[in-house]
Each structure stands twice: as structure tokens, then as C-alpha cells.
C-alpha positions in Angstrom: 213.2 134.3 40.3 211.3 137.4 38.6 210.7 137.5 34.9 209.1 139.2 32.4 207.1 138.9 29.4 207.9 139.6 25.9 204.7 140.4 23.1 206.7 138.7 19.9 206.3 138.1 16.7 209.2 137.6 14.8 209.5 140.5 13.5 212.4 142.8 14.1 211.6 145.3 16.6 210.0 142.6 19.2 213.2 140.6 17.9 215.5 142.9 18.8 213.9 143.6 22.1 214.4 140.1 23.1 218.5 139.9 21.9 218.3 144.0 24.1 217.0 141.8 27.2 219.3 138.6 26.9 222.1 140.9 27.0 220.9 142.7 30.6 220.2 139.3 31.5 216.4 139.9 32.2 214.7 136.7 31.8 211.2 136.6 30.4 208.8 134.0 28.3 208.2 135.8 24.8 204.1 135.5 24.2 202.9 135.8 20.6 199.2 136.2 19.6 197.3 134.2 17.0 194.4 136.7 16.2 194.0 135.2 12.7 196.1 137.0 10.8 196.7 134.9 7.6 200.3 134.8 8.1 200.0 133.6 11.6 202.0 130.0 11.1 205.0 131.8 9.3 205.2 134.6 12.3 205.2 131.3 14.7 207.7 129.4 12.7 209.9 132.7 12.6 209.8 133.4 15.9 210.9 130.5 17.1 213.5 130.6 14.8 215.2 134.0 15.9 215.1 133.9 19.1 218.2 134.4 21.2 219.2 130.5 22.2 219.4 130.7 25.8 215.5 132.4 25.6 212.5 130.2 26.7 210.3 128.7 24.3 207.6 131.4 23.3 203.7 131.0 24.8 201.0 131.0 21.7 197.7 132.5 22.6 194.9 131.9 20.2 192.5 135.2 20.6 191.6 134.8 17.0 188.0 134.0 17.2 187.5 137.7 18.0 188.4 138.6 14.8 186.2 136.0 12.8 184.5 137.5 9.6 187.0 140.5 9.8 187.5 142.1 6.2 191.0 143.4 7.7 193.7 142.3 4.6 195.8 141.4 8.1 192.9 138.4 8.3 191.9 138.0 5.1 194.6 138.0 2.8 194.5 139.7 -0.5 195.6 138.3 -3.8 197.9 140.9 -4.8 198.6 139.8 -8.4 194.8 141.3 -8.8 193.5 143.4 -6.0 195.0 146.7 -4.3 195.6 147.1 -0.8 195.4 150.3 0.9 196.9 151.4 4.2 193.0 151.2 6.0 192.4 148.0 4.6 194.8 146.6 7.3 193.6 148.1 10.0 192.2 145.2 12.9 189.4 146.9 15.0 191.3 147.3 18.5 194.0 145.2 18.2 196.6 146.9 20.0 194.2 147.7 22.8 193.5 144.1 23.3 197.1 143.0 23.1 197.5 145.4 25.9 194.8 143.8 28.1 195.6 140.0 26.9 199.7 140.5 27.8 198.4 142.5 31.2 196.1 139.9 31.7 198.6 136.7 31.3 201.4 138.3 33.1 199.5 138.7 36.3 198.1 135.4 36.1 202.0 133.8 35.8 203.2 136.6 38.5 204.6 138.6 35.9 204.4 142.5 36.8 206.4 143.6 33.7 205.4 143.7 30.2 208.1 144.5 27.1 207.0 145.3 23.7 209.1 146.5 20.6 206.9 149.2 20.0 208.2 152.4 18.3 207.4 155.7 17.0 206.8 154.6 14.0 206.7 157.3 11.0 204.6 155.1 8.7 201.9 153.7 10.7 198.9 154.1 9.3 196.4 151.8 11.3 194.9 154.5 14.0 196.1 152.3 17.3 199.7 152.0 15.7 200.4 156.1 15.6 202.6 157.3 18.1 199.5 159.9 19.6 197.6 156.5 20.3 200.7 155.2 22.2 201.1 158.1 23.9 197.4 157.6 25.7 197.7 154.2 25.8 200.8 154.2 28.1 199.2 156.9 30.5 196.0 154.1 31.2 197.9 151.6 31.5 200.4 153.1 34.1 196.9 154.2 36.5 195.4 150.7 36.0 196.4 147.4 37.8 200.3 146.2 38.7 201.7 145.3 35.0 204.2 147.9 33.6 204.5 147.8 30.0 208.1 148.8 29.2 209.3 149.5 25.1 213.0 150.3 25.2 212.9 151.9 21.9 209.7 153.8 22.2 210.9 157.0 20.9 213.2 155.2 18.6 212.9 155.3 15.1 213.1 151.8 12.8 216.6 152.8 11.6 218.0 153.4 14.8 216.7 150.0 15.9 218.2 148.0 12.6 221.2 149.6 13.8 220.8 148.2 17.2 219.5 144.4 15.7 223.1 144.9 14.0 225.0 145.7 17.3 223.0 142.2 18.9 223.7 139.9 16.2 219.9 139.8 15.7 219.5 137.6 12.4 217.9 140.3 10.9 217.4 138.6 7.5 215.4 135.6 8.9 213.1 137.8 10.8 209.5 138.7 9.2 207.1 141.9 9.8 205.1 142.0 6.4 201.6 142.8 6.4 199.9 141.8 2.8 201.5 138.4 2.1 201.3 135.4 3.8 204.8 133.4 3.2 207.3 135.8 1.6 207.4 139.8 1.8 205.3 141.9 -0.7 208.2 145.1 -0.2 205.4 147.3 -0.8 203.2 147.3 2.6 204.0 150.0 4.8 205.7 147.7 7.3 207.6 146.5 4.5 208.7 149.9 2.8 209.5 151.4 7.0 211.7 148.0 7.3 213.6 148.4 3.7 214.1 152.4 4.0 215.8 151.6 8.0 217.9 148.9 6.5 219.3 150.8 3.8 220.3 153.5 6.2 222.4 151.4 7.6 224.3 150.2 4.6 222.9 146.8 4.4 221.1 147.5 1.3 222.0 149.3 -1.5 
């Protein structure tokens, strides 16, 4: 039987991805990244929590070591009752690059030849490999090197059209979590944060 993989991690485009799939009936094993981001173990516990129930049990890779003595606010988190965080303090050298190669690298090795991710064109990504110019290169190397496919249905999306979706799939939209300053509950201020509250209010869920 072919599958596919899914780069998760909890949040609610990659969640919403894997609800998009179980509906086609694609099967695939969702892999999520430990790369020492401080809020690692509340990105596992969520993910596991919000995936669809028929989905496999998710695959955690530990590439964190990489990463070790990174000042990144996404490692090293920031105590924001007392110090400010600005959009390049959470940038994490190469990150998407190598999440690229790692998910490439696994899929082959299980016999995996396609790759999903919940990628978007995101208007408020500020890290340098998160902007949708990056992308744009990123999916012309990958497409001349090696068998994998990476594949990100709402690519040219943007976040409110994919709440909308996550609404349509009976994601649990509430339960999922994409903040990038705190740890445990969301700050509402990071710019994943303030993209995920502006798309939710567009579609009446908020007031």
C-alpha cells in the first residue's frame, strides 16, 4: 500500500492538512521535529491530540542537537513579563531547509516518495526561510533533486482561507497550538499568534 508523509506540529495549518488528507483517503505517518524549540513537549502532546482518529501515531525525530547554544527565542525562550521579542529574534538558522532534507531523507528511507506540508503564503512571516520568495525557490530544488515530492495543498492559500477550511473538516481548531514566544499557553502577540487570531476572526469565530 503507498503512503505518504506528513511534517506536523500541531498547529493548524499541518493540522488541517492531515483532516484535508483523511478525507481523500491518502494514508500517510505524520513526522514532527524536535529541534529544541522550548515548546517542543506541548507541540508533541498537541499533536497527538488533534489528529484525525483513524491517522497513525506520529514519528518524533530528535534533530535538536543542531541547534545547541542557538540564541533563537524559538530555542531559548524569553521571559516575556521582562524582555522584548522581536520578529528576528525567532529566526532558527536554516530550519526550513533542513526540514526539507530530514522529511526527504526519512520518506525515502520508509519508501515514501511524497512529502505534505501545511505550508502557506503566509503575509506575516518574518523569519527569511518562512517568506513565500523563499518557498518559491525552495520548491523549484527540490522538484530537480532526488524522487520525494513535497506537496502543500494550501500553498497559495492564505491563513483565513485555511481556518475556513479547518472549520469545513471539523479540525478542533481550539486545541491546536502554533505560538512562537511561549512555551505552554499562547502569548497572542507573536506573529504566528496575531496571523492565527486576525484568520479566525475573519471567519466569525472571534469577535
Amino acid at each position: 500500500m503507498s503512503f505518504a508523509l506528513l511534517m506536523a506540529s500541531g498547529g493548524l495549518d499541518s493540522t488541517t492538512v492531515a483532516y484535508w488528507l483523511t478525507e481523500r483517503g491518502v494514508q500517510f505517518i505524520p513526522v514532527f521535529f524536535d529541534y529544541g524549540q522550548h515548546c517542543v513537549e506541548t507541540e508533541w502532546e498537541t499533536l497527538k491530540e488533534v489528529l484525525p482518529a483513524s491517522a497513525a501515531h506520529p514519528e518524533r525525530n530528535d534533530i535538536s542537537d543542531l541547534f545547541r547554544g542557538s540564541k533563537s527565542r524559538l530555542i531559548t525562550e524569553a521571559d516575556l513579563w521582562n524582555e522584548e521579542v522581536k520578529d528576528e529574534d525567532l529566526y532558527v538558522p536554516y530550519r526550513t531547509l533542513l526540514f526539507y532534507s530530514a522529511a526527504a531523507a526519512r520518506a525515502q528511507t520508509l519508501g515514501a516518495f511524497e512529502v505534505y506540508t501545511g505550508f502557506i503564503n503566509s503575509n506575516r512571516a518574518k523569519e527569511i526561510d518562512c517568506t513565500a520568495e523563499f518557498m518559491n525557490k525552495l520548491d523549484a530544488l527540490t522538484d530537480s533533486v532526488g524522487p520525494v515530492r513535497f506537496l502543500s495543498p494550501f500553498r497559495f492559500w492564505s491563513k483565513s482561507e485555511v481556518a475556513k477550511e479547518s472549520i469545513r473538516l471539523g479540525v478542533p481548531i481550539g486545541r491546536t497550538f502554533s505560538c512562537q514566544a511561549a512555551s505552554l499557553m499562547p502569548c497572542g502577540a507573536c506573529p504566528n499568534c496575531v496571523e492565527r487570531l486576525a484568520a479566525l476572526r475573519e471567519t466569525g469565530l472571534l469577535a
